[in-house]
PLY file of the C-alpha trace (Angstrom):
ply
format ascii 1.0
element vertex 213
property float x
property float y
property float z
element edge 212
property int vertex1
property int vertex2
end_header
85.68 -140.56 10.03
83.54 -143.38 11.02
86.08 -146.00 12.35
86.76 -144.02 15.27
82.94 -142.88 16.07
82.24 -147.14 16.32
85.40 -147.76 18.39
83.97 -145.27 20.80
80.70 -146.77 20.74
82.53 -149.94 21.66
83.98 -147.73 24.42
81.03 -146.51 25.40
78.96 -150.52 25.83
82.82 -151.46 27.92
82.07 -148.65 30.51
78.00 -149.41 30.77
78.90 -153.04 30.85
82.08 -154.73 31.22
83.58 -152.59 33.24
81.10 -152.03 36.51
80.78 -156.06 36.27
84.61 -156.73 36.20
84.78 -153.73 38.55
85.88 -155.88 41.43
89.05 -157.55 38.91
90.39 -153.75 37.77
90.62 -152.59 41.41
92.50 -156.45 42.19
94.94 -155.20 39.58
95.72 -151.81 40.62
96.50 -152.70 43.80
98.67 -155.48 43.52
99.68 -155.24 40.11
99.44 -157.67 37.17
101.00 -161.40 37.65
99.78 -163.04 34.67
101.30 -166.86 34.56
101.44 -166.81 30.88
102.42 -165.04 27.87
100.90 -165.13 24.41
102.73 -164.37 21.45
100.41 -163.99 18.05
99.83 -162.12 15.63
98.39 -158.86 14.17
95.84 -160.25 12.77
92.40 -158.67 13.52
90.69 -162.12 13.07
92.82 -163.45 16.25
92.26 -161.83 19.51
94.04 -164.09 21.99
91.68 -162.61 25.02
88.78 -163.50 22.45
90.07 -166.92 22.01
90.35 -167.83 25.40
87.93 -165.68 26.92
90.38 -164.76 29.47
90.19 -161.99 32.34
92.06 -158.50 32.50
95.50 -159.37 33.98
94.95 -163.31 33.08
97.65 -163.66 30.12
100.76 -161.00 29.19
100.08 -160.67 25.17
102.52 -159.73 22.36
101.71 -159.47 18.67
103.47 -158.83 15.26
103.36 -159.62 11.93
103.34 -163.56 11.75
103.58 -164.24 15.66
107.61 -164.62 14.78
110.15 -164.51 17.74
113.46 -163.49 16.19
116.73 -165.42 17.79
118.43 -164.27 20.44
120.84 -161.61 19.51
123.30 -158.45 21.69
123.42 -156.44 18.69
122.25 -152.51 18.79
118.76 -152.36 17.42
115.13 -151.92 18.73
114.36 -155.15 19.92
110.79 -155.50 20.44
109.65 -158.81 20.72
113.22 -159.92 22.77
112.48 -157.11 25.24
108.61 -158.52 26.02
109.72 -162.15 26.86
112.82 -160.28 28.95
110.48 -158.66 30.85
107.71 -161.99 30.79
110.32 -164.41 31.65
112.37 -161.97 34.14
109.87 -159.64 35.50
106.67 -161.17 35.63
107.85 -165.10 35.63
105.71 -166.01 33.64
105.46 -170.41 33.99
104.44 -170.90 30.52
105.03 -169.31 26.83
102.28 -169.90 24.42
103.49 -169.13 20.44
100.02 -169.06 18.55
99.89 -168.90 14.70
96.86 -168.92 12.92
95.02 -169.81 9.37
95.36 -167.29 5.81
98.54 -165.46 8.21
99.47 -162.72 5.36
102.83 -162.68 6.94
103.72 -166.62 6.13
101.60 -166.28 2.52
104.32 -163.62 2.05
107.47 -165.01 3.26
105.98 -168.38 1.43
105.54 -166.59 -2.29
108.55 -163.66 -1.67
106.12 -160.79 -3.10
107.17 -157.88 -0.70
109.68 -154.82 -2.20
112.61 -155.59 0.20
114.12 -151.90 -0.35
111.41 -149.55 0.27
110.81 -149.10 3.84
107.26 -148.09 4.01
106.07 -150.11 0.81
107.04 -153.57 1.96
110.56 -152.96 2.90
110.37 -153.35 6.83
107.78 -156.42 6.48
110.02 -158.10 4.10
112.87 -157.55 6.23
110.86 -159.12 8.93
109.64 -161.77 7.53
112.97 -163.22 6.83
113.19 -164.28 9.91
111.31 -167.45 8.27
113.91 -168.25 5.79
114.76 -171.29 7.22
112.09 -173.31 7.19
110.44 -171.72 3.85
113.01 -174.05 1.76
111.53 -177.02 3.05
108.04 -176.16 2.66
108.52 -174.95 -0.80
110.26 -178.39 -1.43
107.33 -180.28 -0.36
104.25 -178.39 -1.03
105.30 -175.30 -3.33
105.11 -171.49 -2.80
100.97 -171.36 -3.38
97.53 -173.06 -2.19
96.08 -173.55 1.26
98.35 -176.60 1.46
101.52 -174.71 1.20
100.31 -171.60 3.34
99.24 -174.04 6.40
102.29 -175.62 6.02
104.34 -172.29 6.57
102.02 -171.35 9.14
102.73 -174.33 11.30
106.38 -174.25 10.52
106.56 -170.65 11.55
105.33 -171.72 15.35
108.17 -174.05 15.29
110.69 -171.74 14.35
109.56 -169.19 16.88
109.62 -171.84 19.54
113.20 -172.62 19.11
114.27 -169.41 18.42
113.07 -168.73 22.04
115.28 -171.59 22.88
117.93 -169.51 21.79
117.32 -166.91 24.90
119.82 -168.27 27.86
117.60 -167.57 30.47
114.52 -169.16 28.43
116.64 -172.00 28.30
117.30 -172.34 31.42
113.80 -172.27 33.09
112.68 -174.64 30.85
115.65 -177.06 31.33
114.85 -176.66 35.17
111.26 -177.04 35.22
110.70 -173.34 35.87
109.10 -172.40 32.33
106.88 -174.32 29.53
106.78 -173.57 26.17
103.87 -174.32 23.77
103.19 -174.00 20.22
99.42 -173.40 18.96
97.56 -172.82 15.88
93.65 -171.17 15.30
92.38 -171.19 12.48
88.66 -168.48 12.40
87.71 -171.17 9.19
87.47 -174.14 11.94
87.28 -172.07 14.97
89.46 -175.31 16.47
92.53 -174.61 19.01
95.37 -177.08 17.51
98.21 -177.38 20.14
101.88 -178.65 19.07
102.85 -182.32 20.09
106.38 -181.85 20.33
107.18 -184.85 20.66
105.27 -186.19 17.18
105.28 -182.61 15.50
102.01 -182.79 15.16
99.73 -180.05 15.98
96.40 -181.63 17.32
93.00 -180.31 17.82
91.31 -179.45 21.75
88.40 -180.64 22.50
0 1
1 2
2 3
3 4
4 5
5 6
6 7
7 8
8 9
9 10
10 11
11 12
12 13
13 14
14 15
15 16
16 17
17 18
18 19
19 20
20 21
21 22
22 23
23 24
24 25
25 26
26 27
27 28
28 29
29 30
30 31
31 32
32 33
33 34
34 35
35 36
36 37
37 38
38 39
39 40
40 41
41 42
42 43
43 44
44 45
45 46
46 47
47 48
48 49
49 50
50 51
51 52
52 53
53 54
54 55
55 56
56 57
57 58
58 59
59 60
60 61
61 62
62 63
63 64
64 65
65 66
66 67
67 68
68 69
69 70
70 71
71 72
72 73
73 74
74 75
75 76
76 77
77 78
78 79
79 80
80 81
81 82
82 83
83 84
84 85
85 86
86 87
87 88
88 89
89 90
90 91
91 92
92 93
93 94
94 95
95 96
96 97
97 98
98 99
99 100
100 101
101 102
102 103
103 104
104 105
105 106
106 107
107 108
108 109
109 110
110 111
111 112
112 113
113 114
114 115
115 116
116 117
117 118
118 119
119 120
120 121
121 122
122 123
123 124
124 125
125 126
126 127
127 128
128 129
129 130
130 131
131 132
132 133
133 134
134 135
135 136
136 137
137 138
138 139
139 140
140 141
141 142
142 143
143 144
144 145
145 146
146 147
147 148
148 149
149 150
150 151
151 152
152 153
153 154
154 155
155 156
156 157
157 158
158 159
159 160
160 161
161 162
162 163
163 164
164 165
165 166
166 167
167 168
168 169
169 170
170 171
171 172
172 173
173 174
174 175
175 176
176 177
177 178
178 179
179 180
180 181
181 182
182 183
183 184
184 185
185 186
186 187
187 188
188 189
189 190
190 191
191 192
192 193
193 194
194 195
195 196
196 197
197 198
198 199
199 200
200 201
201 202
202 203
203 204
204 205
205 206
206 207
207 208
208 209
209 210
210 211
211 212
């Protein structure tokens, strides 16, 4: 199979390369161990690396992905909580100071939760996306309201609501909560879109998500 033949070419240009110049940073991180200040959550996306993005450093930013960048509420029940157990060990662990939810442009997880078109039984043939992707179910009312369930207007407008959701579902956490009410934590919503290639960051304050220069 080919795939695998050009990942270990890539392999192969990170140990010629990358890796005797950022020699110096590895050893750093084996010996005292990673304290990234902040965490990334995005998505799955192949177009979206967030260490591509930001050109950042090994050990510069703690990095979780899923389908759709979603953070699901806060919740004790029994289950395999994924996503809940990274920002435990973000917020707890490393102490992280700031939380960075990143969504991005043609996001085949909000097109979905946007036009329903998953099989919601079949685990393996839509089932555990579209159980996923509910987590979006209350803001996809809204958007359908205003813009409908199809076009580029519609999709952005699910992908930006989908940041916001995620950002107060982390409110939800107690201990999220709490840093940020103290001063201890910052949380940030962001949006990339690879047609652009323009960093929009969420205005809270205005709901706005505006461009960096």
């Amino acid at each position: 199979m080919p795939e695998f033949a050009e990942l270990m070419e890539g392999y192969k240009r990170f140990r010629q390369d990358v890796y005797p110049a950022k020699r110096a940073r590895f050893d750093e991180l084996v010996a005292d161990g990673q304290h990234p200040k902040l965490m990334i959550i995005g998505c799955s996306d192949s177009r979206v690396d967030p260490a591509q993005i930001f050109d950042v450093d090994p050990g510069d930013i703690f990095v979780v992905r899923n389908v759709a960048a979603l953070v699901p509420p806060f919740e004790t029940t029994p289950g395999h909580h994924g996503v809940s157990a990274a920002v435990e060990f973000a917020v707890q662990m490393l102490e992280v100071k700031q939380i960075v939810v990143m969504g991005h442009g043609m996001c085949g997880g909000c097109k979905a939760a946007l036009t329903g078109d998953l099989d919601g039984e079949n685990p393996g043939a839509g089932g555990f996306i579209a159980d996923w992707i509910r987590l979006l179910d209350p803001v996809r009312q809204p958007v359908v309201h205003e813009h409908g369930t199809t076009g580029r207007d519609a999709e952005r407008a699910m992908e930006l609501a989908a940041v916001k959701l995620s950002l107060e579902n982390l409110r939800t956490f107690p201990w999220v909560r709490e840093k940020e009410q103290s001063g201890e934590l910052k949380l940030r919503g962001a949006f990339f879109a690879i047609t652009e290639g323009v960093l929009k960051v969420l205005d809270e304050a205005s709901g706005e998500f505006l461009p960096e220069q």
